[in-house]
C-alpha positions as CSV (number, residue, x, y, z in Angstrom):
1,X,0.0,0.0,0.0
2,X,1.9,3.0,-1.4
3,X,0.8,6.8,-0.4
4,X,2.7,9.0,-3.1
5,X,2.4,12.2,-1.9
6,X,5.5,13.4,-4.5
7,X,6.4,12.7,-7.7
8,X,10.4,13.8,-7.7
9,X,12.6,14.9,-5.1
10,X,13.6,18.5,-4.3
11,X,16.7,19.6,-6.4
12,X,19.8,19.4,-3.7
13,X,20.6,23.0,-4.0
14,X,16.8,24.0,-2.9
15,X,17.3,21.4,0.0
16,X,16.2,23.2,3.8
17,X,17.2,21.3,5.7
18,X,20.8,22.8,5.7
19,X,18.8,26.0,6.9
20,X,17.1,24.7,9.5
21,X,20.1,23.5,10.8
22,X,21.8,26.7,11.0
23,X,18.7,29.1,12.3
24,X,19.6,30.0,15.8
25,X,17.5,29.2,18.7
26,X,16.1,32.2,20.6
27,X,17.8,33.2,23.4
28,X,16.8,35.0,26.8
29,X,17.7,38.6,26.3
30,X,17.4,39.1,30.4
31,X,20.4,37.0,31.1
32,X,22.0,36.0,27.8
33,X,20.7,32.8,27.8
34,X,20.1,30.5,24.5
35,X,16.6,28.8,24.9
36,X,16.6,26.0,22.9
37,X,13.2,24.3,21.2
38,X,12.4,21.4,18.9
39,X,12.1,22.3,15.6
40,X,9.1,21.5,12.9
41,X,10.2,20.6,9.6
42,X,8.7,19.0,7.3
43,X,11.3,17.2,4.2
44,X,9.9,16.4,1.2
45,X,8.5,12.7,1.6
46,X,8.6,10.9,-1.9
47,X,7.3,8.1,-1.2
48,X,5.0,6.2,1.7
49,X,4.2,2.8,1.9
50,X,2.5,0.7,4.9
51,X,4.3,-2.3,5.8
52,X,2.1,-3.8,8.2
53,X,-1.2,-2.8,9.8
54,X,-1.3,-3.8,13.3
55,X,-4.4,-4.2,15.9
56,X,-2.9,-0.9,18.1
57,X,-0.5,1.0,15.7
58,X,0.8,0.4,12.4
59,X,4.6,0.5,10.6
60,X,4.9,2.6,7.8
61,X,7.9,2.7,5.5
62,X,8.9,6.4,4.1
63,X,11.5,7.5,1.5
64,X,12.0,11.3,1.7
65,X,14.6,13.6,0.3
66,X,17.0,15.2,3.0
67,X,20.3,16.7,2.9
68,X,20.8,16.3,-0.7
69,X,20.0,12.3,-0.5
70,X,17.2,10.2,-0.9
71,X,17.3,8.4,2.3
72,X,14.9,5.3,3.2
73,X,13.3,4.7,7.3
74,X,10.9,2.4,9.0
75,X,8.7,3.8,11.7
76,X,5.8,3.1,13.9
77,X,3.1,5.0,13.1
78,X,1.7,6.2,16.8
79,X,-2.1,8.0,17.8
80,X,-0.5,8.8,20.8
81,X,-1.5,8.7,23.9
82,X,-2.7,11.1,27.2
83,X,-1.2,9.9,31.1
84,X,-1.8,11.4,34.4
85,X,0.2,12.4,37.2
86,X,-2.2,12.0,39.9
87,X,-1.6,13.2,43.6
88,X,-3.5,13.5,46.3
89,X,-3.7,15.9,49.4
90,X,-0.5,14.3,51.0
91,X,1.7,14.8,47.7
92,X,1.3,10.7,46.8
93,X,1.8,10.0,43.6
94,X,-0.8,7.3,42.3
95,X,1.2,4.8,40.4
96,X,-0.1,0.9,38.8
97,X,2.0,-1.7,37.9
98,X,1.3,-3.7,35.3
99,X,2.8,-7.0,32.8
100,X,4.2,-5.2,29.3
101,X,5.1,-8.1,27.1
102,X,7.7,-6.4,25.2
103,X,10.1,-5.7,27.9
104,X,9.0,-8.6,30.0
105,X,8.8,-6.7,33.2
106,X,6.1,-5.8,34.9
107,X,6.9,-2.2,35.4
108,X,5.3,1.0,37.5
109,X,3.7,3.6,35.3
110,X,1.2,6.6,36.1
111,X,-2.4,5.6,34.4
112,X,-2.5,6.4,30.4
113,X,-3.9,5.3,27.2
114,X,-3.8,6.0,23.7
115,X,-5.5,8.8,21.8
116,X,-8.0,6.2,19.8
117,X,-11.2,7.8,20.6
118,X,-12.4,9.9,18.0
119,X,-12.6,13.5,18.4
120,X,-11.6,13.2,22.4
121,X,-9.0,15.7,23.5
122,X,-6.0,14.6,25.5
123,X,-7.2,16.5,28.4
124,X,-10.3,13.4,28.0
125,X,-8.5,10.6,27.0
126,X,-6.9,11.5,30.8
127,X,-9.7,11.8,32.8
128,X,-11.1,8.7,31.1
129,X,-7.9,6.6,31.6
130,X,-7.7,7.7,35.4
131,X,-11.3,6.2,36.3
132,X,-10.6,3.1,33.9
133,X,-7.4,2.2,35.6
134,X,-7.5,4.0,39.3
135,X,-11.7,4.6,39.8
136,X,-10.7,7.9,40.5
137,X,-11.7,11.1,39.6
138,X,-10.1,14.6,39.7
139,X,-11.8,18.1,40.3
140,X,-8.3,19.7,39.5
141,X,-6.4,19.5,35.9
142,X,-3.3,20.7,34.6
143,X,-1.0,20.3,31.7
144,X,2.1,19.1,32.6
145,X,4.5,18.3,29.9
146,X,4.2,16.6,26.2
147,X,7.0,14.3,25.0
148,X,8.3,12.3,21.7
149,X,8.7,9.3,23.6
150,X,11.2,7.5,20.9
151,X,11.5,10.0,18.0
152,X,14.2,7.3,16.3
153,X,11.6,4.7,15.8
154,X,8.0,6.2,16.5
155,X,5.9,9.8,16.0
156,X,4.5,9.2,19.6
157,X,3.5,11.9,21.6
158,X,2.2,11.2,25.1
159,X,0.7,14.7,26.9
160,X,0.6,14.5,30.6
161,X,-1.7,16.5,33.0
162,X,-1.5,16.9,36.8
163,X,-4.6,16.0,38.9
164,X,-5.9,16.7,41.9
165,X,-8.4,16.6,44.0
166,X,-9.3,13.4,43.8
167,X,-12.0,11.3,44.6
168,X,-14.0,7.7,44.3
169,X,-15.4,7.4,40.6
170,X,-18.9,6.0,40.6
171,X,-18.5,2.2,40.3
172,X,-15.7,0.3,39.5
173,X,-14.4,-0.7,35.8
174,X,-13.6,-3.7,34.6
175,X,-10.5,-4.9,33.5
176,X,-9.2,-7.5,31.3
177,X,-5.3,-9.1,30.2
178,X,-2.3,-7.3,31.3
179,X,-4.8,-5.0,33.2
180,X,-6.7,-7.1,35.3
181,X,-4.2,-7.9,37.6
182,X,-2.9,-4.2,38.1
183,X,-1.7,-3.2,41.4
184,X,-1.6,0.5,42.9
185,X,0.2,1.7,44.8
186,X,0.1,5.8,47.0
187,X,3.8,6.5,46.9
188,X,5.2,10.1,48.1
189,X,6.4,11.8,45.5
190,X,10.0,12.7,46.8
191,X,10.3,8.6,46.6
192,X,9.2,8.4,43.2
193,X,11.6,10.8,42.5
194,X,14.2,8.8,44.5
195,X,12.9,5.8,42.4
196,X,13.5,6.9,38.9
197,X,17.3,8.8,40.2
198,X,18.3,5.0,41.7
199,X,17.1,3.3,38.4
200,X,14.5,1.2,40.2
201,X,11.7,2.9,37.9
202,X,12.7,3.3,34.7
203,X,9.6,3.8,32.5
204,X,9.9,6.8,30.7
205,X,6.4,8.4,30.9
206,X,6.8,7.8,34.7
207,X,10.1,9.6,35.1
208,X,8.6,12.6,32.9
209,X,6.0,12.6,35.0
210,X,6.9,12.6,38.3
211,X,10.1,14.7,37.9
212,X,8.1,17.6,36.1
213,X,5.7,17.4,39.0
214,X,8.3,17.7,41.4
215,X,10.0,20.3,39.5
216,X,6.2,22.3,39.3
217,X,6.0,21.9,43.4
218,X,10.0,23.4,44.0
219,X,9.2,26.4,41.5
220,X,5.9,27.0,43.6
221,X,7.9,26.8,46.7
222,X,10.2,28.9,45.5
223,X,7.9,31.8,44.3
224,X,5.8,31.4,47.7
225,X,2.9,30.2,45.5
């Protein structure tokens, strides 16, 4: 299954990419600072094909004109995904465990799930993955951080949100395979923190997570917030 969405590449000498390269990242006049940012760009993409459609996400197979060479990469093809950072009035952070097949561990992660509802926000896909997998609710919502989770190999991007002010969600959900043995835990956030530091908790939405909260409490301590 082939997408074309160009007919011939872009002649070398008209190639941006050597542009972007060298634009310079805004900087922070105050204190002579560079402030660096992820860049958009867009190369010109000769050729798409779909290798394999899978039950979740998909692999897609581009050839795209970049630097002056037509250059060839595999990729999964990602709807991304929402996760919450949920603490409650003692600064716990909630966090489940769960079995993940591909690394064979069953690892700690904050609640999240993929963006595979159509025309739900992130902000939704959150609230609705905190009652699925906690039966909680929040009356307080914040957005955190958004990452590229694996920009080498997927176009993932997971947003997380802060909650609070949680409570009981009406009734329970029911959960099945890897999910239906999670297990929760209330851990303080300072040991979460500890957690990811010691390598003990090493998924990556997780560490995000729980290190941007952190961060969000000091800089509210700080400014007497």
């Amino acid at each position: 299954m082939t997408d074309e969405r160009s007919s011939s590449p872009q002649p070398a000498a008209a190639d941006p990419t050597r542009a972007a390269v060298e634009t310079s990242a805004p900087s922070d006049a105050s204190e002579g600072i560079r402030v660096l940012q992820d860049e958009p760009f867009e190369p010109p993409i000769l050729a798409s094909d779909l290798v394999y459609r899978g039950h979740v996400w998909d692999v897609r197979d581009d050839t795209l004109a970049y630097g002056g060479a037509r250059i060839q990469r595999q990729y999964v093809d990602h709807p991304g995904a929402a996760a919450v950072v949920a603490l409650d009035d003692d600064d716990r952070v909630l966090l489940i465990q769960q079995y993940r097949h591909p690394i064979r561990h069953r690892d700690w992660e904050v609640p999240a799930g993929l963006l595979d509802v159509a025309g739900e926000s992130p902000l939704e896909t959150a609230r609705r993955e905190l009652a699925e997998e906690a039966d909680l609710v929040a009356s307080s919502w914040e957005p955190l951080v958004s990452i590229f989770t694996t920009p080498g190999g997927n176009d993932e991007v997971v947003h997380l949100f802060l909650a609070r002010g949680l409570t009981p969600s009406e009734g329970t959900h029911d959960r099945a395979d890897e999910e239906a043995d999670i297990r929760i835990e209330w851990v303080p956030l300072r040991e979460a923190v500890a957690g990811v530091l010691a390598g003990r908790l090493r998924n990556g939405i997780l560490a995000v997570g729980v290190l941007a909260a952190a961060e969000r409490a000091r800089a509210g301590e700080s400014s007497g917030a």
